[in-house]
N, C-alpha and C positions, 0 to 999 in steps of 0.2 A: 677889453678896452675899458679906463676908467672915465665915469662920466667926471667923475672929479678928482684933483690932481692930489696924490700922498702927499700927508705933511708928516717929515719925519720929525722927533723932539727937539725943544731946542736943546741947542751942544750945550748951553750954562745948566742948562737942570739934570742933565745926566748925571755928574757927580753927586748931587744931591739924594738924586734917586739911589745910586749906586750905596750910598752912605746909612742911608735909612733901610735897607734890605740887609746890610751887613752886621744893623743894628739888631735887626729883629732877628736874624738868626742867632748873634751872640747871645742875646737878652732867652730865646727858648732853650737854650742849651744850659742856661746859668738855671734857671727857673724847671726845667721839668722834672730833674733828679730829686730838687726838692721836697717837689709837690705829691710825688711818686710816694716819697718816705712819709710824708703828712699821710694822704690817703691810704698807706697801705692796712688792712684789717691790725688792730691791734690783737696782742695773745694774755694769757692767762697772766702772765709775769711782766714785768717793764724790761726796756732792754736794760740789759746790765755795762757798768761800767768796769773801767779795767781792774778797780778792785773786786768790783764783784763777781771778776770772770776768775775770781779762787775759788775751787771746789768750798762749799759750806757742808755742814754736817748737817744731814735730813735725818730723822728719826722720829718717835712717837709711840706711848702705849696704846692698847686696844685692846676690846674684849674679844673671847676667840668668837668668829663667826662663824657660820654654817660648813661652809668648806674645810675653814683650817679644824674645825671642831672633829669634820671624821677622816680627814689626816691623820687626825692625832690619834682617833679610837681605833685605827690599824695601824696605828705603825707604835708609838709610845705610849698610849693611854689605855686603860683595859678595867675594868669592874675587880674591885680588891686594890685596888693603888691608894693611896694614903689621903691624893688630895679629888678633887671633883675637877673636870671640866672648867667649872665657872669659878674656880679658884686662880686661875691660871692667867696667865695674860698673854700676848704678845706683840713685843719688842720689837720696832722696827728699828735699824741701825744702819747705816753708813761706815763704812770703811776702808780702807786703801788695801788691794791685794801685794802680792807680793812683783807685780809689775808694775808698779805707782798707780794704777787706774783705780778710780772712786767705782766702790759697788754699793749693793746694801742684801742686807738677808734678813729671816727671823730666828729669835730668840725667843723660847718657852717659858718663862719663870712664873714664879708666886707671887697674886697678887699684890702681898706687903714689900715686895724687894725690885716691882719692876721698874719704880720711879728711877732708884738708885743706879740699877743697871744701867738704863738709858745713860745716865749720867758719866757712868764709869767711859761707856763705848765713844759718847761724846770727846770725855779727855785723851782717851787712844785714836779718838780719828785725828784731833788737833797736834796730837803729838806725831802724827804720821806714823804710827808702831803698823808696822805690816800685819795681816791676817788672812791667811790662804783662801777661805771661805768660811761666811756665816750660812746655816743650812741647819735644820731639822734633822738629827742623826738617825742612823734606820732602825728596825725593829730589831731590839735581842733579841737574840738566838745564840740561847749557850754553847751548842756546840762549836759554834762561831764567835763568839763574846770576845778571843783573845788571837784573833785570823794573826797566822806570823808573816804572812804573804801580801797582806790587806794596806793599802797606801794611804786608805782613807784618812783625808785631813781635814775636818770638819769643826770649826769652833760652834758647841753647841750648850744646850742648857738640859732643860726637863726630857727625862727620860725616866718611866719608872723601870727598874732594873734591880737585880744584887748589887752589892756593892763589890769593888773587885778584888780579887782575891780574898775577899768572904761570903761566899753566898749566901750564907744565913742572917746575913742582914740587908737591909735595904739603903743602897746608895741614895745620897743626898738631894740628887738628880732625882730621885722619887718625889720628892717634895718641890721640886722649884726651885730649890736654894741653894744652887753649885753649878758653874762652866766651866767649861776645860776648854781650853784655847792654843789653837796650834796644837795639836795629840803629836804631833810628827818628830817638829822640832821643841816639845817641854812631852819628853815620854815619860810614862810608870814606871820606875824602877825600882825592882824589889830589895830586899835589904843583901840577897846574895849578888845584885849588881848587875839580874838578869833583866830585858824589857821585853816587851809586850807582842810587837813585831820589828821584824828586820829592820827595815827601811827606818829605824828610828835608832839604831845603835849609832849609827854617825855623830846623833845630839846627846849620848851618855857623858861626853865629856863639855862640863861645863865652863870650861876655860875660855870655850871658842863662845865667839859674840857674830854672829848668823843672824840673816833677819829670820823675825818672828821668834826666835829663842826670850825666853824670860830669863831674870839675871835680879837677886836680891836689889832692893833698893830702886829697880829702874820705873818706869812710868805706869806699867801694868800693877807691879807692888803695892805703890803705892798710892794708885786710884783706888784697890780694892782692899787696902787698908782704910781708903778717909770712908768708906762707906760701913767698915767692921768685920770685912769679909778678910779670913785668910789662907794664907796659901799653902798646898800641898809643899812644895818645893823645901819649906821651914820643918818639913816633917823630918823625924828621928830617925827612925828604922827602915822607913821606907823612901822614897821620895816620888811625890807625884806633881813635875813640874808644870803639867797643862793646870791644873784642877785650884778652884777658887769657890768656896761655900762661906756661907753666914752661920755655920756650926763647926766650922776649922776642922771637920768630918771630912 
């Protein structure tokens, strides 16, 4: 029992009411998503806009560190090699594989040439020239030096080694100052016409235009031309279409 009689609202103010509730729920629905993106923690980078959701090229020199420094003294680098350790540098690059995805690897070279490089791999990423993998090639081992079975596709730099198909001297790759890119599709080929391994006789004829194949005059040529470097493929007797040094070696 009520001691006292319910007043229900007047009928004029309900709409009102009704109005102002329907307000405030539109007004938190317009206003929270916003406030959400305000407060959310910021990150290292700003968000990017639609141009700058294009892959850019990331790269940069550096001196070798502790790590990459005894990588190197088992697998490419050994006491009696021409250059030191702290001669060396490495190259970080960015590149597009041969599936359009953006990677990046390192490159080994001498200190005097790794501005350039950098430079060179910049113009190949912008050109979108394909490259299977950048990667630290493995350790010679002569009895293995020329595996006919071996797929390996590695675009790499410093390696102290022979030089191939002369062991009595020292490839250029001893010193810093040659990459070979793409081994697969730009193989060795001797002056009798023979290559290195199987799985690269496909690219002996250079008619066909394949990605990652080099081809006189195209963008790879001529990046490591503007820098002075030139290329095995221009050779006479032989042809070594991966291979690019600053001693035309």
């Amino acid at each position: 029992m009520h001691l006292f009689p319910m007043r229900r609202p007047y009928p004029a103010l309900l709409p009102s009411i009704l109005s102002v509730l329907v307000a405030l729920v539109a007004c938190s629905a317009t206003i929270g998503p916003a406030r959400a993106r305000l407060d959310a923690p910021t990150t290292t980078s700003p968000p990017v806009s639609r141009l700058d959701a294009v892959p850019r090229f990331q790269g940069g020199v550096y001196r070798i560190g502790p790590f990459l420094q005894e990588r190197l003294t088992h697998t490419n680098w050994h006491p009696g090699c021409p250059v030191g350790v702290d001669d060396l540098r490495h190259v970080e690059v960015s590149y597009w594989d041969f599936q359009g995805h953006v990677r990046s690897g390192p490159l080994i070279v001498h200190d005097s040439v790794a501005d350039d490089v950098l430079w060179v791999f910049h113009r190949l990423f912008d050109a979108r020239f394909p490259i299977h993998r950048v990667k630290m090639p493995p350790r010679y081992r002569p009895a293995r030096a020329n595996d006919w079975f071996s797929i390996r596709n590695r675009t790499a730099a410093f390696n102290c080694r022979p030089a191939t198909g002369n062991p009595g001297s020292l490839s250029q790759h001893s010193y810093g100052w040659a990459i070979d890119v793409n081994p697969l599709q730009n193989p060795y080929v001797s002056s009798g016409g023979a290559v290195l391994r199987r799985a690269a006789k496909p690219y002996t004829d250079r008619s066909h235009h394949r990605p990652g194949m080099i081809h006189p005059g195209d963008v790879v040529v001529r990046s490591f031309a503007r820098i002075g470097w030139e290329w095995g493929g221009d050779w006479v007797t032989i042809k070594d279409y991966m291979h690019f040094s600053l001693t035309g070696r």
